[in-house]
Backbone as a ProteinNet text record, in pm:
[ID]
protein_1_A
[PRIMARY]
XXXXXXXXXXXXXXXXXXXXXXXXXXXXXXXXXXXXXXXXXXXXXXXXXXXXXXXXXXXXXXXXXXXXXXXXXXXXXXXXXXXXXXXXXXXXXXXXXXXXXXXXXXXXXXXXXXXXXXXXXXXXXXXXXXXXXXXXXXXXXXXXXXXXXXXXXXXXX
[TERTIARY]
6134.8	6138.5	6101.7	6025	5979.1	6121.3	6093.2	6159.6	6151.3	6229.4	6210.5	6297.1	6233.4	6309.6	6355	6408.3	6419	6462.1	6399.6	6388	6405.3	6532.7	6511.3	6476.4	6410.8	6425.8	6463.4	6352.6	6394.5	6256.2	6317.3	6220	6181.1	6230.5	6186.6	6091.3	6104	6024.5	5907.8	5805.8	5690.9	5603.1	5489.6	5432	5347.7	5376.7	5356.9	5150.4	5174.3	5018	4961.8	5061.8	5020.7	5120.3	5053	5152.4	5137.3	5227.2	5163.5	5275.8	5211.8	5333.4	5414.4	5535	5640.1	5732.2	5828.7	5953.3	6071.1	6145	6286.7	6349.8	6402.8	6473.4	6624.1	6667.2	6820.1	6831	6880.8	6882.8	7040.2	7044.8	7199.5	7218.3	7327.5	7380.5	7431.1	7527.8	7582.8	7725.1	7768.2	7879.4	7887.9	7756.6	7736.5	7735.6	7674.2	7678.1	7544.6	7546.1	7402.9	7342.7	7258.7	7174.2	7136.4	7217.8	7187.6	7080.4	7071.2	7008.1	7035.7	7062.9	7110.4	7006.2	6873.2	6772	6771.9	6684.4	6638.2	6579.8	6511.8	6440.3	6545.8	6671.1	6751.1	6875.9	6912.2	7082.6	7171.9	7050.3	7082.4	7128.9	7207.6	7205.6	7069	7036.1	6922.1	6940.6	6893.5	6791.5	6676.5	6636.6	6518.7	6371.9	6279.5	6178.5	6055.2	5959.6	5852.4	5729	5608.5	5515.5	5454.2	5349	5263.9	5117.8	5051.3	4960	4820.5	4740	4586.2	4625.7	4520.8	4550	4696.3	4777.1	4871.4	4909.1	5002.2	5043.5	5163.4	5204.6	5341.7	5483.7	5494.7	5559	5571.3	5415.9	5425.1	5500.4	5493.7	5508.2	5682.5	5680.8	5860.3	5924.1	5841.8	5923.8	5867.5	5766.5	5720.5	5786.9	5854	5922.2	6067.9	6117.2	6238.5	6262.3	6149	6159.3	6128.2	6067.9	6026	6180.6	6240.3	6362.1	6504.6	6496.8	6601.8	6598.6	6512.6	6508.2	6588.3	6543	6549.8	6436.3	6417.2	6348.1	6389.9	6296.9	6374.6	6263.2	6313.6	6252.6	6240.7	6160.6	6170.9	6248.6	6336.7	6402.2	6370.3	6306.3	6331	6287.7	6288.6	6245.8	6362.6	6421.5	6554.3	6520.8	6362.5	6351.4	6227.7	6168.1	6084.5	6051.4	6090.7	6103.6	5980.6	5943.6	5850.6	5926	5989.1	6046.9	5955.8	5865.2	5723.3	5864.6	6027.3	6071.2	6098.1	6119	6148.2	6059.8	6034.5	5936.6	5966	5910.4	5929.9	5901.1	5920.8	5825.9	5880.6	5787.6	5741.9	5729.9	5800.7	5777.8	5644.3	5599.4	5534.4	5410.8	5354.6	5205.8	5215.3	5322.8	5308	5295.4	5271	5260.1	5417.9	5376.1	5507	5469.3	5510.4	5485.1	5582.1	5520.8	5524.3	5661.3	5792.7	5790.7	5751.5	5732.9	5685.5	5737.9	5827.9	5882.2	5907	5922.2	5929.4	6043	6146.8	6306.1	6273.9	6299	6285.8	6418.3	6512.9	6632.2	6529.3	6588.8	6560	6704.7	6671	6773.3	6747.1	6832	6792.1	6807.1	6679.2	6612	6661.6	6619.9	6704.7	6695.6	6727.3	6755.6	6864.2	6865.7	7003.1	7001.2	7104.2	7093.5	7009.6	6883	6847.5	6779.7	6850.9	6813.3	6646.2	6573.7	6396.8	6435.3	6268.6	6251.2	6273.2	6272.2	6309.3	6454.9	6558.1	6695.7	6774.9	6845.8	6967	7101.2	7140.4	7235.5	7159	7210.9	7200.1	7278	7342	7451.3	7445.3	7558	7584.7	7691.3	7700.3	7777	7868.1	7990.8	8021.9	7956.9	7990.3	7937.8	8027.5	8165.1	8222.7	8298.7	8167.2	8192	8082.7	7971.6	7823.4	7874.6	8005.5	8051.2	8015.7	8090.2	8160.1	7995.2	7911	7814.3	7744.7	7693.6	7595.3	7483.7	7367.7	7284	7251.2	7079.2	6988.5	7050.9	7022.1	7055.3	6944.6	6849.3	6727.8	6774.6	6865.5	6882.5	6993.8	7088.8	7232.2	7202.5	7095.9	7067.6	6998.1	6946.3	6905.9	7004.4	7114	7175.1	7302.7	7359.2	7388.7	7383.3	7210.3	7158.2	7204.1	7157.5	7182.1	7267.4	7360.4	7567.4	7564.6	7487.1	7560.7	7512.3	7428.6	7367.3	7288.2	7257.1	7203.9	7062.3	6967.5	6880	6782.4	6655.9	6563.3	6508.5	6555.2	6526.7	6401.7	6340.1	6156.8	6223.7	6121.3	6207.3	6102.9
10371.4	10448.9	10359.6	10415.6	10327.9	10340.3	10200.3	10141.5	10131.3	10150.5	10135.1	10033.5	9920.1	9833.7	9790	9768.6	9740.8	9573.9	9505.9	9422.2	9360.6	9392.8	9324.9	9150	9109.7	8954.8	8892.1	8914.8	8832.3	8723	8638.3	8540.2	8571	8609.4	8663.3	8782.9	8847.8	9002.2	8938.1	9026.3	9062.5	9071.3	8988.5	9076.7	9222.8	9221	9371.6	9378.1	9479.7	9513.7	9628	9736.6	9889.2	9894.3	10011.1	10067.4	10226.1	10286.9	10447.1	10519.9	10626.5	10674.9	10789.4	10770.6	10864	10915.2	10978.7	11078.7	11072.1	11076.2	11116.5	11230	11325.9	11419.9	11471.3	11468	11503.5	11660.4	11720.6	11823.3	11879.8	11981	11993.4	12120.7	12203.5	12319.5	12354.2	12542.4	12557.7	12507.2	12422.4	12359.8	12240.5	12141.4	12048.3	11940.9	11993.6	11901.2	11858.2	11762.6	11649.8	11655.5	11756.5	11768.1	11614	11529.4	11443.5	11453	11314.8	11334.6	11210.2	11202.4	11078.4	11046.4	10955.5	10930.9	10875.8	10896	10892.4	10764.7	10693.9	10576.6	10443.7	10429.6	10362	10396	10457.5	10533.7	10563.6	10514	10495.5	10693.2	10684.1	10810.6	10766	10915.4	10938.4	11059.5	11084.9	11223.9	11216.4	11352.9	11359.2	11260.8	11282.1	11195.6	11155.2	11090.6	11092	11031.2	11015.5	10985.5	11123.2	11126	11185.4	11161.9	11348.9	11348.9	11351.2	11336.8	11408.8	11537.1	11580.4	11675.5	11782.7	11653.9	11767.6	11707.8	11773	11699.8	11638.9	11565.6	11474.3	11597.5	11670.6	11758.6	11846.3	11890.6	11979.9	11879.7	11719.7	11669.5	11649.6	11656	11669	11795	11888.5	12038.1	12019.3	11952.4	11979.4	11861.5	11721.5	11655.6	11716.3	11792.8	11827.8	11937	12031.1	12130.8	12078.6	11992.9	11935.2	11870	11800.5	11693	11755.1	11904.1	11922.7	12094	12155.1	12310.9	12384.1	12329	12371.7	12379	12523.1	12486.5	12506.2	12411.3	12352.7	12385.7	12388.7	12427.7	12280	12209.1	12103.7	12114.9	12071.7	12079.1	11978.7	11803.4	11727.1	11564.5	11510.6	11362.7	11305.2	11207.1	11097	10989.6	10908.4	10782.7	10750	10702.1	10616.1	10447.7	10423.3	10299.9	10215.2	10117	10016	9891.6	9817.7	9708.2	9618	9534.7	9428.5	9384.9	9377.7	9279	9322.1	9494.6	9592.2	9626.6	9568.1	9568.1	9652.5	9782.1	9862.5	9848.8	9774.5	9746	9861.8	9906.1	9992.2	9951.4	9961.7	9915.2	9911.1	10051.6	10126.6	10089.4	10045.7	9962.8	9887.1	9821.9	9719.1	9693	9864.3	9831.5	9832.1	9687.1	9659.3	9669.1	9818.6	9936.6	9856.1	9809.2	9778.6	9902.7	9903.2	10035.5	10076.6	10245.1	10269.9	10470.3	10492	10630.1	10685.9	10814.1	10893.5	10975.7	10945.9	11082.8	11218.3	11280.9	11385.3	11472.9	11561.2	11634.8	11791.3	11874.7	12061.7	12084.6	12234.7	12333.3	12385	12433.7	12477.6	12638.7	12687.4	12798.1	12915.4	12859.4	12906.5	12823.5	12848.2	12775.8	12722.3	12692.9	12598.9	12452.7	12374.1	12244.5	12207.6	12172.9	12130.6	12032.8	11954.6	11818.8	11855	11690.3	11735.2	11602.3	11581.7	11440.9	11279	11336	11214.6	11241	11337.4	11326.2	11401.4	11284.5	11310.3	11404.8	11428.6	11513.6	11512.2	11653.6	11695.3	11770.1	11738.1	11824.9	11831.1	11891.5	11881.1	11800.1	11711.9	11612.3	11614.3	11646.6	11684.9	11516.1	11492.8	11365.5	11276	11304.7	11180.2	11147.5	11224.7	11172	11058.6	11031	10973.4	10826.8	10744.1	10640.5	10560.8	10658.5	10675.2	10647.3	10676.2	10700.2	10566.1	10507.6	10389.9	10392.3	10352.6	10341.8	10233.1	10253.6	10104.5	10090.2	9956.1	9913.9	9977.8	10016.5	10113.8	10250.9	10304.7	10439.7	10408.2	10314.6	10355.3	10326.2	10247	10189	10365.8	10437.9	10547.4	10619.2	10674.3	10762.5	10676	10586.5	10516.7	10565.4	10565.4	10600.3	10727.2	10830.1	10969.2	11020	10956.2	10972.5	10941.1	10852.8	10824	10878.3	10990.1	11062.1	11016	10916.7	10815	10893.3	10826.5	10821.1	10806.4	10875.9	10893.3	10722.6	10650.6	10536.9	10453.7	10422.7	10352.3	10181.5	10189.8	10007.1	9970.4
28842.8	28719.6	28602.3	28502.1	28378.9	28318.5	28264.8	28134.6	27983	27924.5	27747.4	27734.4	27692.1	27676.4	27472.4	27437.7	27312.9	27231.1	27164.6	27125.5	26966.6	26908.4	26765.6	26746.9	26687	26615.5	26755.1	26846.9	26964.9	27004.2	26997.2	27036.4	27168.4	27255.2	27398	27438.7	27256.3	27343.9	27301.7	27436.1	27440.9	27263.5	27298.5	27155.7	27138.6	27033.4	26991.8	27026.6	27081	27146	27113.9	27048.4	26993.5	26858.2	26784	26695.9	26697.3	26746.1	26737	26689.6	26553.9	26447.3	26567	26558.5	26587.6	26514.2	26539.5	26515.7	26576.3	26469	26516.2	26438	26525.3	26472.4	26449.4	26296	26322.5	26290.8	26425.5	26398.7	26420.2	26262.2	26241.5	26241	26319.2	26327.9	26245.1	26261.2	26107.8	26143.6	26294.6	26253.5	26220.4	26162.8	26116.5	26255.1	26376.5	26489.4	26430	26504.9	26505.2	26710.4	26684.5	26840.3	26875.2	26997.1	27073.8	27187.6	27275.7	27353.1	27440.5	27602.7	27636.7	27721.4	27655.2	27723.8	27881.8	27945	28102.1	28124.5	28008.4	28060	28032.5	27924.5	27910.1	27906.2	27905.3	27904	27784.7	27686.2	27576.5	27482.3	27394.2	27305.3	27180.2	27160	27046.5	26978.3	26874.3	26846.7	26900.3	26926	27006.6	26919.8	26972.3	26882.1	27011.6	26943.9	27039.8	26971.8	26992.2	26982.5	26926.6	26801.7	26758.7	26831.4	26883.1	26961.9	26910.1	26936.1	26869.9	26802.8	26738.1	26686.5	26667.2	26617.2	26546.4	26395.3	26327.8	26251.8	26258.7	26180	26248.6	26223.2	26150.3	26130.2	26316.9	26333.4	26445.9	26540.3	26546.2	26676.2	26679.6	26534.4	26553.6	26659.7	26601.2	26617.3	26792.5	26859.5	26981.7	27081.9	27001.6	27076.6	27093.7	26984.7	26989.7	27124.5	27095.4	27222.7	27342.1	27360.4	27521.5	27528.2	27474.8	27485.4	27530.5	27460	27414	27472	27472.5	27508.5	27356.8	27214.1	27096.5	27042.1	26964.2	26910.4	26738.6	26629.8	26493.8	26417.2	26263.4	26166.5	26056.9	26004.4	25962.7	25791.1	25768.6	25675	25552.1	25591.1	25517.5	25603.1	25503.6	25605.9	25572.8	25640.4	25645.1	25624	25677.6	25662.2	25745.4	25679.8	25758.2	25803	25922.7	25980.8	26078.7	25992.8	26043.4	26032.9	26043.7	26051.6	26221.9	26176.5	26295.8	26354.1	26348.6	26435.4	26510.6	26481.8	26649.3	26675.7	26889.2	26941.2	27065.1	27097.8	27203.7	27317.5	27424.1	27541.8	27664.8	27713.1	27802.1	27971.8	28033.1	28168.4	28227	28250.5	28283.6	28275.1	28158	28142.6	28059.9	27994.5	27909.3	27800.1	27758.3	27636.1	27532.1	27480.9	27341	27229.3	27203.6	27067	26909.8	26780.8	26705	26661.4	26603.4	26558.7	26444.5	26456.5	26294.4	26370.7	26268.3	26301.3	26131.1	26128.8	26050	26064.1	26032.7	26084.2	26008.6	26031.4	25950.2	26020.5	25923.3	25898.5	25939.2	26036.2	26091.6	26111.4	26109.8	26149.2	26305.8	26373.8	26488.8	26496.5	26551.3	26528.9	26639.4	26796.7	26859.3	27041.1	27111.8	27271.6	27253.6	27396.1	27448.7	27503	27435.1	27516.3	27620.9	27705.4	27828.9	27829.5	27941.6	28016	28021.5	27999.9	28091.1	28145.9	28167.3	28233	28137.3	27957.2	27874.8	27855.6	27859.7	27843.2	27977.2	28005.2	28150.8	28079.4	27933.9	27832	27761.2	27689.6	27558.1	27504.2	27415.5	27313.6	27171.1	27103.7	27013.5	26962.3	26920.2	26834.4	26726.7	26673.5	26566.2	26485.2	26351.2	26283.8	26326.4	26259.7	26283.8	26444.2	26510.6	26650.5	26680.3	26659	26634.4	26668	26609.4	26643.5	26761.7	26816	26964.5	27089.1	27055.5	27138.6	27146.7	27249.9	27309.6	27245.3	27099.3	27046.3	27090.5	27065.8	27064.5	26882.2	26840	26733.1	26623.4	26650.9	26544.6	26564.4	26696.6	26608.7	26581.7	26632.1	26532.6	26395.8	26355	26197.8	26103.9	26206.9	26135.9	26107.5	26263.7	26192.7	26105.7	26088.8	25958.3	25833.9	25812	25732.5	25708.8	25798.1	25822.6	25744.4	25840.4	25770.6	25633	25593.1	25454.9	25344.9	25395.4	25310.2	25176	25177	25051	25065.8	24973.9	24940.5	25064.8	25091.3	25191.1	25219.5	25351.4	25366.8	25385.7	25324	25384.5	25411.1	25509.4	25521.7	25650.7
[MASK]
+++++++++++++++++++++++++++++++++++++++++++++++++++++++++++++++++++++++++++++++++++++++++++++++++++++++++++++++++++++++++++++++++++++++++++++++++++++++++++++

């Protein structure tokens, strides 16, 4: 099975060989859950999120990673942050490639479906907030939803 491996400020990771814009999505109910996702390639918790395709716009690829991830589908509400930080380096089992990051969060509502597992998430739920703690993050999404939570100002960094 491929790997996602994750790498801050590591003298060990791989160098960066791609950069390709992605998404992350926080998507919040009307009981203020935060839609998770307990990825398949690391075991790690997320919001859904993904890689932007040819011809779409990064908006559509939110609303199209969320529904492949998650069996929701979302209405885009707002952006949260956008994250390029060259020291997190994504490496990929699978072919090697170690993806530069560069993501775009963006805040939806959920429109309508139900929780479902695919082949990128083994869970998926709903989260109340100040449960978000509690959950196993790579250190770039716990730094987003951080952000998220603290409701500050839309993050570029």
């Amino acid at each position: 099975m491929s790997k996602r491996i994750d790498y801050y400020d590591d003298p060990e990771a791989p160098a960066a060989n791609s950069l390709v814009p992605s998404v992350n999505v926080f998507v919040v109910n009307e009981r203020d859950e935060v839609l998770m996702i307990c990825r398949t390639d690391n075991g790690n918790w997320a919001v859904p999120g993904g890689a932007v395709d040819l011809g779409e716009s990064v908006p559509q690829a939110a609303v199209r990673e969320t529904l492949e991830e998650t069996g929701i589908t979302c209405e885009i509400t707002g952006i949260a942050g956008i994250y390029s930080d060259p020291k997190h380096v994504i490496f990929y089992t699978s072919d090697g490639e170690a993806r530069q990051e560069f993501s775009i969060a963006f805040t939806a509502r959920p429109l309508e479906g139900e929780p479902t597992p695919s082949d990128e998430s083994k869970e998926v739920v709903w989260v109340p907030k100040d449960e978000l703690g509690g959950y196993q993050m790579d250190r770039s999404m716990r730094l987003r939803v951080d952000h998220f939570l603290s409701g500050g100002p839309t993050h570029i960094g």
